[in-house]
GUZA-794657 format. One record per residue (C-alpha): x negated, y negated, z negated. Coordinates in Angstrom, 1 decimal. Each point is the difference from the previous one (the first is absolute). Layout:
# GUZA-794657
     c1     c2     c3
      X      Y      Z
...
***
This chain:
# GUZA-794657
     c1     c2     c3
  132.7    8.1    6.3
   -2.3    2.3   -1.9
   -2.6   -2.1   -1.9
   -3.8    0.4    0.5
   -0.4    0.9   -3.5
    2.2    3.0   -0.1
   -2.5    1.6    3.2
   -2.2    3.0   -1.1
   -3.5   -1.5   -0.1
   -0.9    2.4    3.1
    2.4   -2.0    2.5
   -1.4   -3.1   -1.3
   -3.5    0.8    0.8
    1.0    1.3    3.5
    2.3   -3.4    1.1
   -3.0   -1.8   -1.8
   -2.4    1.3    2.8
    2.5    0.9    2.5
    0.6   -4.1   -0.1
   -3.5   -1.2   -0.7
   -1.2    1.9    3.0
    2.9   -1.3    2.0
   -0.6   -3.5   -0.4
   -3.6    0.7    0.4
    0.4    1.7    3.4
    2.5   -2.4    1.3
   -1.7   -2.9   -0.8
   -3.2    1.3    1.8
    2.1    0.9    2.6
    1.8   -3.3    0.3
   -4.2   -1.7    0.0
   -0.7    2.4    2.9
    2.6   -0.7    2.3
   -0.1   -3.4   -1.0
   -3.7   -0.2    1.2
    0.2    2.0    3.3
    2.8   -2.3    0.7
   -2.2   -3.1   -0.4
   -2.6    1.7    1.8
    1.8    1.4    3.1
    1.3   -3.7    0.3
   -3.8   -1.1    0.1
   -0.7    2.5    2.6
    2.9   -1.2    1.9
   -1.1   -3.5   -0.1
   -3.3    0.8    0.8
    0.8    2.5    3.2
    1.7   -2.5    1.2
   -1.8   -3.2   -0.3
   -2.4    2.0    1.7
    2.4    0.9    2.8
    0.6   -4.0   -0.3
   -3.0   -0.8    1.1
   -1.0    2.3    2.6
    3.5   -0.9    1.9
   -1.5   -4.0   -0.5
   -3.3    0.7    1.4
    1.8    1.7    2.7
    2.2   -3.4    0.9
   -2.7   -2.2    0.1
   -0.5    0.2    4.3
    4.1   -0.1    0.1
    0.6   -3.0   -1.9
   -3.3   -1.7    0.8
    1.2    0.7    3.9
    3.6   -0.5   -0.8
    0.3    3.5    1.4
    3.7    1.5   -1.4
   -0.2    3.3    2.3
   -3.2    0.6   -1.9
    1.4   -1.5   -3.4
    3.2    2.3    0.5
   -2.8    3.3    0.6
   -2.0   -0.6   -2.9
    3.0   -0.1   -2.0
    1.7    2.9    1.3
   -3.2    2.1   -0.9
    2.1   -0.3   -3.8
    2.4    3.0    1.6
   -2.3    2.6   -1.7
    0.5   -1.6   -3.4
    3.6    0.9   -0.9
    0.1   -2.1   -3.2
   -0.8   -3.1    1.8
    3.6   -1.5    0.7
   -0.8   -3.3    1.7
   -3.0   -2.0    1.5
   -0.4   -3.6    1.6
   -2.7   -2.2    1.1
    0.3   -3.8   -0.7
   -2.5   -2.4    2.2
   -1.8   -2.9   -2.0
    2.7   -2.0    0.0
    2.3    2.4   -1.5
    2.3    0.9    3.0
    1.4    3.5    0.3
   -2.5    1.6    2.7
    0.3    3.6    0.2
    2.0    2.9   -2.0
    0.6    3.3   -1.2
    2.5    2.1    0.9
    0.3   -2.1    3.3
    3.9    0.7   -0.2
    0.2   -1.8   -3.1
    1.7   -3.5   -0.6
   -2.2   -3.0   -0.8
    2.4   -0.1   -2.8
   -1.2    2.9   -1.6
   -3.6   -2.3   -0.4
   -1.0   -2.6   -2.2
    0.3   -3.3    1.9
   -3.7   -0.9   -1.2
   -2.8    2.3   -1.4
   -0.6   -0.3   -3.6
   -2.6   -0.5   -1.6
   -2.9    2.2    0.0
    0.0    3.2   -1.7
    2.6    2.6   -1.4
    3.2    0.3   -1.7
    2.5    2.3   -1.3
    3.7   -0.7    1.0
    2.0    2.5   -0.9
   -0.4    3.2    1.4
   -2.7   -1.8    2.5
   -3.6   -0.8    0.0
   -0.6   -2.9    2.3
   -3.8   -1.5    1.0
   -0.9   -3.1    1.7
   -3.4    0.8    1.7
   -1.7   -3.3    1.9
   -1.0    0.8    3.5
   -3.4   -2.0    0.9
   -2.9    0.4    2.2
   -2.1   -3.2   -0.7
    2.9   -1.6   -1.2
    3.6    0.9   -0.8
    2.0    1.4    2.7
    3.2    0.6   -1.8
    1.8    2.2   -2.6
    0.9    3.7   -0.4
    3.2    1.0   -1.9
    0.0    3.5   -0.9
    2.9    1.7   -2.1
   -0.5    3.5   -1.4
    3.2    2.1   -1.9
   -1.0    1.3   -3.0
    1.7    3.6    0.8
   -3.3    1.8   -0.8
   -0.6   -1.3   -3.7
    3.8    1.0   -0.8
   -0.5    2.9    1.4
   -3.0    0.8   -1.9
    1.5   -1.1   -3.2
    2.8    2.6    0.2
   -2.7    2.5    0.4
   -1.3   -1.1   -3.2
    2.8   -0.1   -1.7
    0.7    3.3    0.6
   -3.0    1.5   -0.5
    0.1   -1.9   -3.3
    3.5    1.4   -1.0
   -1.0    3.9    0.9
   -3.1   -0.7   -2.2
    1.9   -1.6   -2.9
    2.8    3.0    0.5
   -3.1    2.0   -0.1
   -2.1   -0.9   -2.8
    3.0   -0.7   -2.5
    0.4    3.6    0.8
   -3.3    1.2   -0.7
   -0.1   -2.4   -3.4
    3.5    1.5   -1.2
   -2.1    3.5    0.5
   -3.1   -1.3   -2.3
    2.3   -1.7   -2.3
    2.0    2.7   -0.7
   -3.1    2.1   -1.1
   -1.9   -2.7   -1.4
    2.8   -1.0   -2.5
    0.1    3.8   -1.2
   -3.5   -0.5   -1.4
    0.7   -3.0   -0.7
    3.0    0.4   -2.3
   -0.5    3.1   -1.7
   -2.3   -1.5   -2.8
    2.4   -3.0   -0.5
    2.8    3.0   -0.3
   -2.0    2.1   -2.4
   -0.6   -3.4   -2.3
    3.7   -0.5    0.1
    1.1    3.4   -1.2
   -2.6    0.3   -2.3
    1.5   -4.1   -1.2
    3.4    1.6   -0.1
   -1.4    3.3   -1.8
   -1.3   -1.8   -2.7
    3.1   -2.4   -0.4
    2.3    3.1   -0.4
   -2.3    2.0   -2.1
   -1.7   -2.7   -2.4
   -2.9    2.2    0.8
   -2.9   -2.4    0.2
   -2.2    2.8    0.1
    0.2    0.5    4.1
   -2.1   -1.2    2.7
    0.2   -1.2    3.2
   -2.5    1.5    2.7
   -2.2   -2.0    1.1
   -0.3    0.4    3.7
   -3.5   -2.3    1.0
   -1.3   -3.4   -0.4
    2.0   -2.3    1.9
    2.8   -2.1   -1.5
    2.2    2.9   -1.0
   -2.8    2.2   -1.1
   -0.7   -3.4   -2.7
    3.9   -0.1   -0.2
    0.5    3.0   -1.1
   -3.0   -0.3   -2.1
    0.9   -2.8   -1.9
    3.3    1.8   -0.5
   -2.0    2.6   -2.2
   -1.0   -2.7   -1.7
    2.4   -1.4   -0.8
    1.7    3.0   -1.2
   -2.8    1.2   -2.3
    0.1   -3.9   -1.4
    3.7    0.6   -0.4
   -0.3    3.5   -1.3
   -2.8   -1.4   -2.2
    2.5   -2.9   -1.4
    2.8    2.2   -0.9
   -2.2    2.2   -2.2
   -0.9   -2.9   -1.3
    3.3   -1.1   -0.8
    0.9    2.9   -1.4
   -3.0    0.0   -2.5
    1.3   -3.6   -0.7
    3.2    1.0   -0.9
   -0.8    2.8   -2.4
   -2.7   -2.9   -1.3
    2.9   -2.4   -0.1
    2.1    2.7   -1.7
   -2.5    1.2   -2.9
   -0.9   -4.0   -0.9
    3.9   -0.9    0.0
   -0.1    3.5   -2.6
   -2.7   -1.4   -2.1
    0.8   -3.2    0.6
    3.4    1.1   -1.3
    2.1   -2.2    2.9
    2.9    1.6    1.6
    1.7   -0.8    3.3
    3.5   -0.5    0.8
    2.2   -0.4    3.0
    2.9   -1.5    0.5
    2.8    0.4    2.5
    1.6   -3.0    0.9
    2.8    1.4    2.1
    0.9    2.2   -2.8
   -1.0   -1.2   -2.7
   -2.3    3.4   -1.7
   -3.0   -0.7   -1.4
   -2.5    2.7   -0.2
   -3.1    0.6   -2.3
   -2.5    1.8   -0.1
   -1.1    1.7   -3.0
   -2.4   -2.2   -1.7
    3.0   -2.5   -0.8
    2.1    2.2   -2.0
   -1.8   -0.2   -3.0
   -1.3   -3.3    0.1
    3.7   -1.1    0.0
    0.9    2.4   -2.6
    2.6    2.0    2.0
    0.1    3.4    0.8
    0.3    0.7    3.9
    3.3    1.7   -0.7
    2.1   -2.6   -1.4
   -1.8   -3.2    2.0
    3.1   -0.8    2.8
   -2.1   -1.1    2.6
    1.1   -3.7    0.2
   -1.3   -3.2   -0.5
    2.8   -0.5   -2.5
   -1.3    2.4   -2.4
   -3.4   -1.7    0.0
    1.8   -3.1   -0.6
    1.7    1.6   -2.8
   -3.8    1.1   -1.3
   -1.3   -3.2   -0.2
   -0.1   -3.0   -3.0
    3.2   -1.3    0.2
   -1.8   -3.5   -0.3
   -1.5    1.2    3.5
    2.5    1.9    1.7
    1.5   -3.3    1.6
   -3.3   -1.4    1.7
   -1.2    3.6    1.0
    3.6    0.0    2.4
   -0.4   -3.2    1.1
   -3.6    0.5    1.0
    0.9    3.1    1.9
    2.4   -1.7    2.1
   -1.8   -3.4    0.7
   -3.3    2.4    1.3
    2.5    1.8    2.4
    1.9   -3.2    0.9
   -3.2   -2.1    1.0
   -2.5    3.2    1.3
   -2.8   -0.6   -3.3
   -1.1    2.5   -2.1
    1.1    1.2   -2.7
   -1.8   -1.1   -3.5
    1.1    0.8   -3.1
   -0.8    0.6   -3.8
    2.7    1.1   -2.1
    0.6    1.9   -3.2
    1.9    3.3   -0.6
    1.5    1.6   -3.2
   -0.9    3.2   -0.2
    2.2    2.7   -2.4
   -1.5   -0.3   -3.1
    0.5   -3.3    0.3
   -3.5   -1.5    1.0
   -0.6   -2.5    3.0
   -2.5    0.6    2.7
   -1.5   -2.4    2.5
    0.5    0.9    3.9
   -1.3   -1.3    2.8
    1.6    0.8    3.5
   -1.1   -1.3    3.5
    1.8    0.9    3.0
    1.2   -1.3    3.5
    2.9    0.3    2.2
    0.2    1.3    3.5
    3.0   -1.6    2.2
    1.4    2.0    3.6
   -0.3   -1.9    3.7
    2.7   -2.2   -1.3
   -1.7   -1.3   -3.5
    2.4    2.0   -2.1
   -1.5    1.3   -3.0
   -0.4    4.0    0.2
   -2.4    0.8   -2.4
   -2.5   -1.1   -2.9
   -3.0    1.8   -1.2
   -2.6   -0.9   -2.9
   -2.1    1.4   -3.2
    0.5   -0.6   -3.7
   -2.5   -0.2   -2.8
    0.2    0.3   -3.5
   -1.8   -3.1   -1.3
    0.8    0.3   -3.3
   -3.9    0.1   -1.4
   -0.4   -2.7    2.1
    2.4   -2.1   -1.6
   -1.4    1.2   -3.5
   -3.4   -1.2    1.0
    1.2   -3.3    1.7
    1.3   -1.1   -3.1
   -2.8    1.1   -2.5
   -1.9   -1.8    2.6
    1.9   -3.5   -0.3
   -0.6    0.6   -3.8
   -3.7    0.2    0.8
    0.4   -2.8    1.9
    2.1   -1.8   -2.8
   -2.8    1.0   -2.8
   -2.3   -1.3    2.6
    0.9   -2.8    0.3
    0.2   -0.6   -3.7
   -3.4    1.1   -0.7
   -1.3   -2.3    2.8
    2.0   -3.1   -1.5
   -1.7    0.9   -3.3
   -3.7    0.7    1.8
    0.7   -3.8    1.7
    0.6   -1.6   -3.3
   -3.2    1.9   -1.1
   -2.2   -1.3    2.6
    1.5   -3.5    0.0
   -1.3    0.4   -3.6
   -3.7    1.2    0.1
   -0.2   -2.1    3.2
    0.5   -3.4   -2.2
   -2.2    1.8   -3.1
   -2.5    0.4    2.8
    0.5   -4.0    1.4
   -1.1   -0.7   -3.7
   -2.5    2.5   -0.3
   -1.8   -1.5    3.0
    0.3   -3.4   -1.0
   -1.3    0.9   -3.3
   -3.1    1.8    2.2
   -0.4   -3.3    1.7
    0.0   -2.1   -2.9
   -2.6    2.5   -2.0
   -2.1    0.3    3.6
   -0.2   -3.7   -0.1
   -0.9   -0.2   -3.7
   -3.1    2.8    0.6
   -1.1   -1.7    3.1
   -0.4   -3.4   -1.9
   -0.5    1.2   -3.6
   -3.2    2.3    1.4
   -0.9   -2.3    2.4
   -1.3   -2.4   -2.9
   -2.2    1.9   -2.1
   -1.7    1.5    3.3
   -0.9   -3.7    0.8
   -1.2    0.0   -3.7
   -2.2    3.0    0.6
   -1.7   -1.2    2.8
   -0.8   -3.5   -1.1
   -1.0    1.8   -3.4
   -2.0    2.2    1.4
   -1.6   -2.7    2.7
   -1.0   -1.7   -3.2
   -2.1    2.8   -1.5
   -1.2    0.8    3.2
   -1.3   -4.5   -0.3
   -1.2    0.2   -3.7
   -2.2    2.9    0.1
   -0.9   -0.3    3.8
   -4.0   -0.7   -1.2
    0.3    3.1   -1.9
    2.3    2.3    1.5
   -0.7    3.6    0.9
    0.6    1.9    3.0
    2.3    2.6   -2.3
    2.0   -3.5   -1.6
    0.6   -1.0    3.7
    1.0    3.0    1.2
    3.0    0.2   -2.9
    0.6   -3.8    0.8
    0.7    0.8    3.8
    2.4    3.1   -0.7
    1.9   -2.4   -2.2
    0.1   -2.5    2.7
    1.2    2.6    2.7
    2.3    1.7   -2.5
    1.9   -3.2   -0.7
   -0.4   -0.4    3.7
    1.5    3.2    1.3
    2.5   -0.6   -3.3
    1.2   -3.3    2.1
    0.5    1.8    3.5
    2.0    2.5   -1.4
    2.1   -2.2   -1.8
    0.4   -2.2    3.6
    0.8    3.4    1.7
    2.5    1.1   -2.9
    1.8   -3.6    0.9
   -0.4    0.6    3.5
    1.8    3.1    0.0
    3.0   -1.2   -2.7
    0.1   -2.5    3.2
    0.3    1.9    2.8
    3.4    2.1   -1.9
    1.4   -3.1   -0.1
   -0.5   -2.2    3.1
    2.9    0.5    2.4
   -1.0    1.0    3.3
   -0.3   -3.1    2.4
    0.2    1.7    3.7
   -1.9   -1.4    2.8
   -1.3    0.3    3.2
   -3.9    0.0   -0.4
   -3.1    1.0    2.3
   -2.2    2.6   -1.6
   -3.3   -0.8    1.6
   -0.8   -3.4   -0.9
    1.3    1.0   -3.5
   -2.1    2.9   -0.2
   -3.1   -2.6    1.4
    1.0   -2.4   -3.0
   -0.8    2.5   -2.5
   -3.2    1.2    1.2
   -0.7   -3.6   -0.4
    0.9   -0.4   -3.6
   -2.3    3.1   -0.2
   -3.0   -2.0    1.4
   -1.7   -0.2   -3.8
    0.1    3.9   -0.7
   -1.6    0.7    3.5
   -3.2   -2.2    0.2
   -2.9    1.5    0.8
    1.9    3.0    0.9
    0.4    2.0    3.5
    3.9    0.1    0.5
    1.2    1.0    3.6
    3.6   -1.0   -0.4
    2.4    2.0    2.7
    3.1   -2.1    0.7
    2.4    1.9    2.3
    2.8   -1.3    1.8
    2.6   -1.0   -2.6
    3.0   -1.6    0.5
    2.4   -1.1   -1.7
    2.5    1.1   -3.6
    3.3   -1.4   -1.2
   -0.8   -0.4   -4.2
   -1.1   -2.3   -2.4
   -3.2   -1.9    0.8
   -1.5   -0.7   -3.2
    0.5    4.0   -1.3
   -1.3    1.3    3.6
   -3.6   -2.4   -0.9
   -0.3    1.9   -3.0
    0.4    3.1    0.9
   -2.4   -0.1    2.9
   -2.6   -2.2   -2.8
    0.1    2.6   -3.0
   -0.9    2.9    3.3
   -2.6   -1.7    1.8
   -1.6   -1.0   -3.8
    0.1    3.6   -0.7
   -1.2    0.9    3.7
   -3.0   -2.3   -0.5
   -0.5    1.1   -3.5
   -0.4    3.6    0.2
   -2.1   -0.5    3.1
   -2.9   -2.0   -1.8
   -2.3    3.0   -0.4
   -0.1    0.3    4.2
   -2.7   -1.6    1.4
    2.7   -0.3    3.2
    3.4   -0.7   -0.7
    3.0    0.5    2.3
    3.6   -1.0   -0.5
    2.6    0.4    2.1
    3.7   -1.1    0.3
    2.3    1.3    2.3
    3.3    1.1    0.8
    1.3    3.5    0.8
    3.2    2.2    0.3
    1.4    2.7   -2.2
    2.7    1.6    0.1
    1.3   -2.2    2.4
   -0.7   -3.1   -2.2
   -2.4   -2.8    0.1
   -2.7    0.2   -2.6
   -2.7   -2.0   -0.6
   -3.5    1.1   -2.0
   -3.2   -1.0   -1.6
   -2.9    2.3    0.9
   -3.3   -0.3   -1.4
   -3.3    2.2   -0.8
   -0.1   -0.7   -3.5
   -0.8    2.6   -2.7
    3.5    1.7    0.3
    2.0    1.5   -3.0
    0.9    4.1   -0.5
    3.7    0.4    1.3
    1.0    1.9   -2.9
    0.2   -3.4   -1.8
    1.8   -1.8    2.4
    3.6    0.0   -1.8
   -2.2   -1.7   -2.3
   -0.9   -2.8    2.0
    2.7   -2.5    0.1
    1.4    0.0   -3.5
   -1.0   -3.1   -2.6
   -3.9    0.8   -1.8
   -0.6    2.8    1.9
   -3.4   -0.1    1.0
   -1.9    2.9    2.3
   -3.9   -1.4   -0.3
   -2.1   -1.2   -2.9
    0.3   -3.2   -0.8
   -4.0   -0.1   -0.2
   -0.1    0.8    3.7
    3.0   -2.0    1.0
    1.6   -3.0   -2.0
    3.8    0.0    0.2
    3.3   -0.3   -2.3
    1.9    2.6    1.7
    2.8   -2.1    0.6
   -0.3   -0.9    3.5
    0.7    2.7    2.0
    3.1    0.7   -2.5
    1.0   -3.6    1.3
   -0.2    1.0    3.4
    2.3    2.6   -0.6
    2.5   -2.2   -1.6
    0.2   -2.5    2.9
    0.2    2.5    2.3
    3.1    1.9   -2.0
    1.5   -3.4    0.1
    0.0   -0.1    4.1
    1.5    3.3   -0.3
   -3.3    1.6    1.5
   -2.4    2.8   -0.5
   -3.8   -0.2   -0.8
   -2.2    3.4   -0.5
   -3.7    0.7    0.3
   -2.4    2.1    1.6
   -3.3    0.7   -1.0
   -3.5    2.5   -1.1
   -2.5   -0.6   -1.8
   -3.0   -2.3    1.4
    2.3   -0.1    3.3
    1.6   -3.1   -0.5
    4.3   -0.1   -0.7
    2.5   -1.3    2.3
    3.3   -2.0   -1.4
    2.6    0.9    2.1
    3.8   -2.5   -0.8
    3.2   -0.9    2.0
    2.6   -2.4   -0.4
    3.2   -0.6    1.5
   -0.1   -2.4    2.8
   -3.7    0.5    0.9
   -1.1    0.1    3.7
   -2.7    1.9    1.4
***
């Protein structure tokens, strides 16, 4: 049997519509003569129910006067209808009264009408018609053959096979030219297909006939030709790419046979194994025989375990070259096995990593002095780190020494001076009381800075004690304790909507008391003061600021502004220490934030800082 396959494509197309048209046309014709049958039956059954009833109306004086002359007339009027093969009349009680052909047997009739209506039995059509005037008379029984509709459906049937016979004859005719059109592009695409597979010319093209499904067939055949044709230039560019970087890469390939056992190089390996292409023998033995002999037994074994279990091959491995010096190779390769997993062959690439070796152990002596040096910087820092333990406690010890030792002869200075100012009050000049009140304030000012001095030897060493705190009715607290500096002053304080910050309490207060202080003293020269604090986001982080429309500082100062004594404003116009904002800064280095400043001149400044764990 000669497999569909094997069939030239232009047969295929013409049984593929030679039988789709078949079926088609014999299943329309099978419908058609299917529903003339079913019709022709209806027109059978209506002609004669019709014929039914006109032969009852006609029996109605016969059985009304039990008349079977005229019963036996009426029926015999039936002659002219040569399908009809038997007739009767049944009186109202059912009785046998009058029938058709007269020569017939009673036998040959149902013994009682049945019931009203039709039926098909067999190759009959029988009808019970009721006979009535004003009432029912009796019954007609009328049987028709069904000759006619057999008859009819031969006809079809015929008609239907010449017209099959006919049309498959016709669709052979179309199909046969249709498939020629048809097939010819698919044909061209195949020996173009076979053109290129012979002739490794990528180059060719297939025509492309329109824009159905083989004109974008043949189409994307180009395609994919140029892409291919495209690929193996690229290859080829790869290769020679591949072959200059294994040249200054100096790495050679080698091939090995399995089945025979030659190895080939090619010429790259030569030297770097030290052997002249003339006397090398080809053979894995004689690299063996190149090798350290402390790594000649490994290298084997390594060999045969990657063939054995399907790995690659992996291996680093001296050689001893003819003047007696060793070399460092590395080799990579991998076997390829036949349909039945024998080994047949094994390809790879070898290096010379000899400078890499060189510089792999200069670097573990780097790493070895290294480590010796950072053993001796340790010691080091374990040492300055306890001379600078001492040297702060020392700083403490003297910081609390100033602090107390200065403390006392301010006290003496102002009660001193409190005294002269008592003694000589009835005679006391305005010049006298003007020198008594700057000593008064100096010792005064000498006192705050001294507090502030403290208070920032405190804050470096007070160990953070985080928390959970709400900002605003902190932030409220402090403008309280600032009640005494803003009498009889016009303050509009902005609060915004501040959360809530994870960080010590206690530092938090003073941060937000030593910038509201300075807010509300750089402001006093506006007859209208505004300060806001808010929250914002930079860079993606929350910040929170102080904002007010004070007298401003010049930005080129502002590195200036939080270090210890650094002061940008006469201390005429504006007392101070210059300590406070330098505390700021240190609290806020201790959360591991940020603090900056922004500000011009008789435009007021804005303190921007962030902390870890704050939430706008």
């Amino acid at each position: 049997m000669i497999s569909l396959e094997n069939i030239p494509i232009r047969r295929k197309l013409t049984a593929a519509i030679m039988f789709t048209s078949g079926i088609v046309l014999v299943l329309a014709c099978i419908a058609f003569t299917i529903y003339e049958f079913v019709a022709f039956r209806k027109d059978i059954t209506r002609n004669v129910g019709t014929l039914a009833k006109v032969i009852a109306a006609n029996s109605t004086g016969a059985l009304a006067f039990q008349n079977e002359k005229d019963a036996t007339e009426v029926l015999s009027a039936l002659k002219a209808e040569r399908h009809i093969a038997a007739a009767a009349l049944y009186d109202k009680d059912g009785v046998l009264f009058a029938r058709y052909p007269t020569n017939a047997l009673p036998r040959f009739f149902p013994v009682t009408p049945g019931p009203d209506g039709h039926l098909f039995d067999g190759d009959n059509l029988i009808f019970s018609e009721p006979v009535a005037a004003e009432k029912r008379l009796g019954t007609l029984y009328l049987k028709s053959d069904l000759e006619a509709l057999y008859d009819r459906t031969l006809l079809y049937a015929g008609i239907t096979v010449l017209f099959l016979a006919g049309s498959f004859v016709v669709a052979f005719a179309i199909s046969t030219s249709l498939q020629g059109r048809i097939a010819k592009p698919i044909l061209e695409l195949a020996e173009t297909a076979q053109r290129v597979s012979h002739e490794k010319d990528y180059s060719v093209r297939a025509r492309i006939g329109g824009k159905d499904e083989l004109g974008q067939l043949a189409r994307s055949f180009n395609d994919m030709l140029t892409q291919i044709h495209e690929r193996d230039l690229a290859l080829s560019e790869k290769e020679e790419r591949l072959r200059l970087a294994l040249q200054s890469a100096r790495t050679g390939v080698w091939d090995w046979n399995l089945i025979t056992g030659k190895l080939t190089w090619d010429e790259f390996l030569y030297p770097m194994f030290g052997v002249e292409k003339e006397k090398f023998r080809g053979t894995i033995e004689h690299v063996n025989e190149l090798a350290h002999p402390e790594d000649r037994a490994w290298l084997t074994e390594a060999l045969a375990r990657s063939i054995a279990e399907k790995t690659d091959f992996f291996a680093e491995f001296r050689i001893v070259t003819g003047n007696g010096t060793a070399r460092y190779i590395a080799s990579r390769g991998r076997a390829f096995y036949d349909s039945n997993g024998k080994p047949v062959r094994m390809i790879g690439v070898s290096a010379d990593i000899t400078e890499r070796k060189r510089t792999e152990q200069a670097l573990r002596e780097s790493e070895e002095k290294y480590r010796r040096l950072s053993a001796e910087l340790e010691e080091r820092v374990e040492k300055r780190t306890l001379e600078l333990a001492t040297l702060n406690q020392e700083l403490e010890a003297f910081t609390y020494s100033v602090s107390h030792d200065l403390r006392a002869p301010l006290r003496h200075i102002n009660a001193y001076a409190q005294l002269i100012q008592e003694e000589i009050a009835p005679n006391i000049t305005p010049t006298v009381k003007g020198h008594i009140k700057r000593i008064v304030d100096g010792a005064k000012n000498m006192g705050q800075l001294i507090d502030d001095l403290l208070n920032l030897a405190r804050v470096g060493k007070l160990e953070l004690t985080r928390e959970k705190i709400l900002l605003r009715p902190m932030i409220e607290d402090v403008i309280s304790l600032l009640k005494p500096d803003t009498e009889n002053r016009q303050i509009e304080w902005q609060i915004g909507n501040l959360r809530w910050a994870e960080c010590d309490s206690g530092l938090l207060k003073q941060v937000f008391v030593n910038l509201l202080s300075n807010a509300v003293k750089y402001t006093r020269l506006r007859e209208k003061t505004v300060i806001k604090v808010d929250h914002t986001v930079i860079n993606g982080e929350p910040v929170i600021f102080v904002r007010d429309n004070g007298v401003g500082f010049d930005m080129r100062y502002a590195s200036k502004l939080f270090g210890v004594f650094q002061r940008l404003h006469l201390a005429e116009q504006f007392e101070g220490t210059g300590v406070g904002l330098a505390t700021v800064a240190r609290i806020i280095q201790k959360h591991h934030g940020k603090i900056w400043a922004e500000a011009e001149l008789d435009k007021g400044a804005t303190f921007y800082f962030t902390i870890p764990g704050l939430h706008s």
